[in-house]
C-alpha positions as CSV (number, residue, x, y, z in Angstrom):
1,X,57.0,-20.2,169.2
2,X,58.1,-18.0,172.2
3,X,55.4,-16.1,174.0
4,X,56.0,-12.6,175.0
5,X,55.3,-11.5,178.7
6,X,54.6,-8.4,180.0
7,X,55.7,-7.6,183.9
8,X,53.6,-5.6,185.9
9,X,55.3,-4.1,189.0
10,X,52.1,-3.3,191.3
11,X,52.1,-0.7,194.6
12,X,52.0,-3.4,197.2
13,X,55.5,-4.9,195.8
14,X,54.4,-7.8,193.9
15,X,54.8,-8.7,190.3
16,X,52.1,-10.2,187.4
17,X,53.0,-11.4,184.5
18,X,50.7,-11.6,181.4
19,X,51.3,-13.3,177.8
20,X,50.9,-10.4,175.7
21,X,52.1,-11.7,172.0
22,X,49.6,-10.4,168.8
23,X,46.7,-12.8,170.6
24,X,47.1,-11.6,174.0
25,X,46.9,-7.8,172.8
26,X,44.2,-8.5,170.3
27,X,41.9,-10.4,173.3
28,X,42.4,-6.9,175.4
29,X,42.0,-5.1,172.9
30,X,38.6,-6.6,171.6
31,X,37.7,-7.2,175.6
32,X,37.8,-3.5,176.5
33,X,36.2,-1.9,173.1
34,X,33.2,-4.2,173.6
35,X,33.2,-3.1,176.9
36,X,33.4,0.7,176.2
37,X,30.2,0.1,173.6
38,X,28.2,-1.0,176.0
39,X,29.1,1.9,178.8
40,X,28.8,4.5,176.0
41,X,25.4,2.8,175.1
42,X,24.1,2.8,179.0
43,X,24.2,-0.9,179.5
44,X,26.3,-2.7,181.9
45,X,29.4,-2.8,180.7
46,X,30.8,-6.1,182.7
47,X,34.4,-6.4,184.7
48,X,37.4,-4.8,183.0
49,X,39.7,-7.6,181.6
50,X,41.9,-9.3,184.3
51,X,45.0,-7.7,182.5
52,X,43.3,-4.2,183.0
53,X,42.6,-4.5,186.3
54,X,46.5,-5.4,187.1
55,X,47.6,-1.8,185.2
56,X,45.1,0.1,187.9
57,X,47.9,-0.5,190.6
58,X,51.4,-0.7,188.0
59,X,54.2,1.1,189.3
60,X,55.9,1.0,185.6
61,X,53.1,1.6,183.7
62,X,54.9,4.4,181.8
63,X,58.0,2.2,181.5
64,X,55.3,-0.3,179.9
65,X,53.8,2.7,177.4
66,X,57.3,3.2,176.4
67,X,58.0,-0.3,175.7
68,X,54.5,-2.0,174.5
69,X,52.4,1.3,173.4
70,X,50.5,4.0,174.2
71,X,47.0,1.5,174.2
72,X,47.9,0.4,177.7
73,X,47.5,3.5,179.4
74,X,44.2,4.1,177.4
75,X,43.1,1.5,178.3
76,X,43.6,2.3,182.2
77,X,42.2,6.1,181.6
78,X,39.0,4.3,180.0
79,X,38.2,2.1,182.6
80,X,38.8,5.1,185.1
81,X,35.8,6.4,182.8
82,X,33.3,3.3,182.6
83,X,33.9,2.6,186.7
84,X,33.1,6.6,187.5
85,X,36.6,7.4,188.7
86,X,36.7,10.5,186.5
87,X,35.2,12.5,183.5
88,X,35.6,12.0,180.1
89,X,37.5,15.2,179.1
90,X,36.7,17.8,177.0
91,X,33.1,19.6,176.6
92,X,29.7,17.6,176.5
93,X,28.4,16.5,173.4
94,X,25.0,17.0,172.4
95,X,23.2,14.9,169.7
96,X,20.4,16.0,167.7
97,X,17.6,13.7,166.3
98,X,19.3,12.5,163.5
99,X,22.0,11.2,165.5
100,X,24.9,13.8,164.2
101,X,26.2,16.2,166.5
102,X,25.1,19.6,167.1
103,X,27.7,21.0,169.7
């Protein structure tokens, strides 16, 4: 079974490369969306996965949307969110006592 790689080209020249076949996706995927839980909840959400952390300084990271999917820059744009690099955007929500909500 061949194992698909992913090349990340970062700012200071250098190059990672990370197995990212149905398991490698699915452990980012699952990684980050347990991670998000947690920041949307107000706990400590815990270090972004080690494949996350190489897309904050990609060079080809829209080369990389084009080729593996759209997730990967979500995934960098949420993380920007959970460390306090930027806003979520849109307007604030508000919840109301039943938990629904309200504007």
């Amino acid at each position: 079974m061949e194992t698909e790689y992913v090349t990340v080209e970062h700012e200071d020249g250098t190059r990672s490369k990370w197995p990212l076949g149905d398991d490698g996706f699915a452990e980012v995927f699952i990684h980050e969306t347990e991670r998000g839980g947690r920041h949307h909840v107000g706990e400590e959400p815990g270090p972004a996965h080690p494949f996350v952390v190489a897309l904050r300084t990609a060079t080809n990271l829209e080369a990389l949307m084009s080729e593996h999917g759209t997730m990967l820059g979500f995934w960098v744009g949420e993380d920007e969110i959970v460390r306090g690099l930027r806003e979520r955007p849109g307007p604030p929500v508000r919840w109301n006592e039943d938990g629904t909500v309200c504007s």
